[in-house]
Structure formats: C-alpha cells, structure tokens
C-alpha positions as CSV (number, residue, x, y, z in Angstrom):
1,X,-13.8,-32.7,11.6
2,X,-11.6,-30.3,10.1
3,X,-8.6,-29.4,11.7
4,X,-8.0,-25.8,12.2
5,X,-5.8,-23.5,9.9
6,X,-3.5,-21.6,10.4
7,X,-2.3,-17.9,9.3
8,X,0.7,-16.1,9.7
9,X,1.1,-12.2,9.1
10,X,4.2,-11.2,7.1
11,X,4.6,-7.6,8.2
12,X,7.2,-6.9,5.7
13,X,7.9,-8.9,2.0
14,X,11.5,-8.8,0.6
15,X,11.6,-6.9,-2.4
16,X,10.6,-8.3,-5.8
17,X,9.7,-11.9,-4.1
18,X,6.8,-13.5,-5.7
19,X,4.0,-15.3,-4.4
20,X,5.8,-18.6,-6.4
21,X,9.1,-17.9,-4.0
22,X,7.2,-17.4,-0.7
23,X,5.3,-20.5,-1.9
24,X,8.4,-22.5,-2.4
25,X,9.8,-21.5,1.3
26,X,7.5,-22.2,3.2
27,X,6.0,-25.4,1.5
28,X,9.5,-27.1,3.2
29,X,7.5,-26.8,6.3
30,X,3.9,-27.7,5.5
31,X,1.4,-27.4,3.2
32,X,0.5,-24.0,2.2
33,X,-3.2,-23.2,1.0
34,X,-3.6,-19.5,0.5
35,X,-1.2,-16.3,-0.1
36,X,-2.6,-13.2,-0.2
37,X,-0.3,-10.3,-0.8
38,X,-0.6,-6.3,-0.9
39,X,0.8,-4.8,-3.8
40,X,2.7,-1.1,-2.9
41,X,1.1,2.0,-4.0
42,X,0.6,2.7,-7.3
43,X,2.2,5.9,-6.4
44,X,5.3,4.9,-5.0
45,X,5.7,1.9,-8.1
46,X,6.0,4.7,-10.4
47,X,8.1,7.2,-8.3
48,X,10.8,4.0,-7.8
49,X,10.5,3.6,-12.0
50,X,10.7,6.8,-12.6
51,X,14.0,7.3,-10.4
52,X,15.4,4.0,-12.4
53,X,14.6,1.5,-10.0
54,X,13.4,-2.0,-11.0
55,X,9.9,-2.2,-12.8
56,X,9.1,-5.7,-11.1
57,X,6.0,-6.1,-8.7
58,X,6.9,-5.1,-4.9
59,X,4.9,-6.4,-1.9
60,X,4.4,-4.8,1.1
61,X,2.7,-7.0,3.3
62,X,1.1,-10.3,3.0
63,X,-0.8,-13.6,4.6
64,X,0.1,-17.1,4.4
65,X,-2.6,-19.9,5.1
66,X,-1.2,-23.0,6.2
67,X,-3.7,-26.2,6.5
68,X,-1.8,-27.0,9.9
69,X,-2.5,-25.1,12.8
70,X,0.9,-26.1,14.3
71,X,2.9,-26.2,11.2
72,X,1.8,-22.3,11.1
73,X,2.6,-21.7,14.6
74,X,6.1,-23.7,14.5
75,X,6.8,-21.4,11.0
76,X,5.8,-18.4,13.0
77,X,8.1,-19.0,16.0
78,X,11.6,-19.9,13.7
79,X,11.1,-17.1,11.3
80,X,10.5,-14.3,13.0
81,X,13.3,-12.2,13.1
82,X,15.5,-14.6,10.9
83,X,17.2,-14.1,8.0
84,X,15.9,-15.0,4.5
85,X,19.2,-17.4,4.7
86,X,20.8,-18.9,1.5
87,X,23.7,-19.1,-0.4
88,X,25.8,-15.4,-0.7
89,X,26.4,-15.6,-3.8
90,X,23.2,-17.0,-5.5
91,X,20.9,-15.4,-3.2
92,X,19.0,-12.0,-3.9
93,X,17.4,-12.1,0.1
94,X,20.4,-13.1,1.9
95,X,20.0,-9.6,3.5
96,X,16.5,-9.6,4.1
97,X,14.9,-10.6,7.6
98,X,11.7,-11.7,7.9
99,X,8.8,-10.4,10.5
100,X,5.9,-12.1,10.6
101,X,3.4,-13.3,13.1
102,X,1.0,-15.8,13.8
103,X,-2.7,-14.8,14.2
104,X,-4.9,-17.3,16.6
105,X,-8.1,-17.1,16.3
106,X,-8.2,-15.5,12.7
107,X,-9.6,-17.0,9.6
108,X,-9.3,-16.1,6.0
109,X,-12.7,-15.7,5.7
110,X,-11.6,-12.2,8.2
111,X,-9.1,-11.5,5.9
112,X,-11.6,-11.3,3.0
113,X,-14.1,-9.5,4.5
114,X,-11.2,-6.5,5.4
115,X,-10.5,-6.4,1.5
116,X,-13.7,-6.2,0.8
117,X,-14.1,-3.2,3.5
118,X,-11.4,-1.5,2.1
119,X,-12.0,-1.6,-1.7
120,X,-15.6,-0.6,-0.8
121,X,-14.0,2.8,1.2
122,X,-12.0,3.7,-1.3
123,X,-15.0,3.4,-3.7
124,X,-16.8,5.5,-1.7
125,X,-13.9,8.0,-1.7
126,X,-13.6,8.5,-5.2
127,X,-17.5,8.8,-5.2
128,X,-17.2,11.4,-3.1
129,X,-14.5,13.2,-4.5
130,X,-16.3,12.9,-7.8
131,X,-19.3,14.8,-6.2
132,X,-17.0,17.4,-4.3
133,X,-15.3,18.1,-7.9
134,X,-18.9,18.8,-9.3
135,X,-20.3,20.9,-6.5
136,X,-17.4,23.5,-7.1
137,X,-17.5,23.1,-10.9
138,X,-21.4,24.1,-10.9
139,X,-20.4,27.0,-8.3
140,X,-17.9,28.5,-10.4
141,X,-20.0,28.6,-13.3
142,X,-22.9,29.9,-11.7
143,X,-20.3,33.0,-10.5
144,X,-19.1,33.2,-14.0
145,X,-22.5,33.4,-15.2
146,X,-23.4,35.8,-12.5
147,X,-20.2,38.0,-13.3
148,X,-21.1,38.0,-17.6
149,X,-24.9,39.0,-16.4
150,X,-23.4,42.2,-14.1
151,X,-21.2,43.0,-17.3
152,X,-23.6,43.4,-19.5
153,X,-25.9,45.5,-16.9
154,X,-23.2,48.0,-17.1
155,X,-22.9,48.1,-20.5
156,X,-26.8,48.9,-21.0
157,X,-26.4,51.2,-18.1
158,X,-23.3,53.0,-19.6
159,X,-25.4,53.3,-23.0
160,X,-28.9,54.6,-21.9
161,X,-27.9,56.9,-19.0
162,X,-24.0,57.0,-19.3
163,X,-23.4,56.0,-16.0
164,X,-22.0,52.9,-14.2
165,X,-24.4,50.7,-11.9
166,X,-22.9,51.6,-8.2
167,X,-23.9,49.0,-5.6
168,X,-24.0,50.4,-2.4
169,X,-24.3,48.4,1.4
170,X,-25.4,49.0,4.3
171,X,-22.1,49.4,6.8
172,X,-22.2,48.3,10.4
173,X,-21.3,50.8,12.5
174,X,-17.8,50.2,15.1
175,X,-18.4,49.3,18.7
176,X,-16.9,52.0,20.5
C-alpha cells in the first residue's frame, strides 16, 4: 500500500521565486512530487511593469506535494512563520517569511478539480459577457434604426402637408 501524501498550502510566495527555488528548499527535507503555483493577475503584472518594476514571473500563492505524509507535516510545523533564512549578502529572500500550512485530509486530485472549477467560471464569464455585449449592441441599433425611420417620416410629412408628425400621450391625471 501506498503511503499517504502530503500537501502543504503556501499562502504567500516571495517575489520572483521560481518553482526550481521552492523545489530546491524544500527537497532538503523530503522528496517533493508536485508544485503547483498561481501566477498574479495579468492586471497587476502589467501595472508593476508599467510603474518600472521587474518583468519576471510573480506568484501569489502555491501547493507543494510531498510523497511523505510526515515529512510534509514536519515542513509545515518549522516553516511557518520563519524566515526564508540565508546568507545577507547573497540572499534575495532573506526578508521574506514564509506562511504556509498543512492540509490533512486533502489530495491533489482536490486541488485539480478547483482549477478546473475555476477556469470553467471564468469561461462562463466571458461567455456571458460576450452575450451581455451583444444584447445591448442589437438594442442600440434597433433604436438607431427606429430614430432614421421617424426622421424620414417627418421629412415626407414636412413635404406633402408641411407640417411636423406630433405625437401625443395620454397623461395620467395627479392624485389629489
């Protein structure tokens, strides 16, 4: 039988550290078998660019699958709330703490079926946005349609009797 995996949540990735460096850390402590990561925003990417910050890859939060149950708990338990360590001088994370947690009872296979979950809602956003975007496109040019047909009403009204088409509506009278 299989022994049972563990995961740890890393609530917060240091800036600009790659799935090679958080490979390389916490290999030292057991063998590592998946690292999924989120990328930030596509928004925010290009408002740091823009304001001349660094064009490398950011992370905002990620999972680590260790094939030891206890090797993931023990990682869990001396990292949380630690310092990224290191040399000062050599060391881009020295400042950096990490937060992270260990999930029991959670499998990749949840973590998987979330991603897939959330790339399927924003799918459906866009889809509906698309939709949205076409209703109100067809509705104004229906109006602008309906405004070019009044127009030229009043121009074949002006030109066979010489007067302009009046539209008058019944008024509701005030409550007294």
């Amino acid at each position: 039988m299989q022994e049972p995996r563990g995961i740890i949540y890393l609530s917060r990735i240091p800036p600009y550290m790659s799935y090679k460096k958080i490979r390389k850390i916490f290999s030292e402590f057991g063998e590592v078998d998946n690292i999924y990561l989120v990328p930030e925003p596509k928004i925010n990417r290009k408002k740091r660019i823009k304001s001349g910050g660094n064009k490398r890859k950011c992370y905002v939060e990620g999972w680590v699958e260790f094939i030891s149950k206890k090797v993931a708990k023990y990682v869990a338990q001396t990292f949380n709330n630690a310092p990224t360590g290191g040399k000062k001088r050599h060391n881009f994370y020295r400042e950096d703490v990490w937060t992270m947690k260990y999930l029991s009872k959670f499998t990749w296979e949840h973590l998987q079926s979330k991603i897939e979950f959330d790339s399927h809602l924003a799918e459906q956003e866009i889809r509906s946005e698309i939709t949205n975007d076409r209703k109100e496109s067809r509705f104004f040019a229906k109006q602008v349609e309906k405004a070019r047909e009044i127009d030229c009403i009043k121009k074949k009204r002006k030109t066979e009797k010489g007067s302009v088409i009046v539209r008058e509506f019944t008024q509701i009278k005030p409550v007294d």
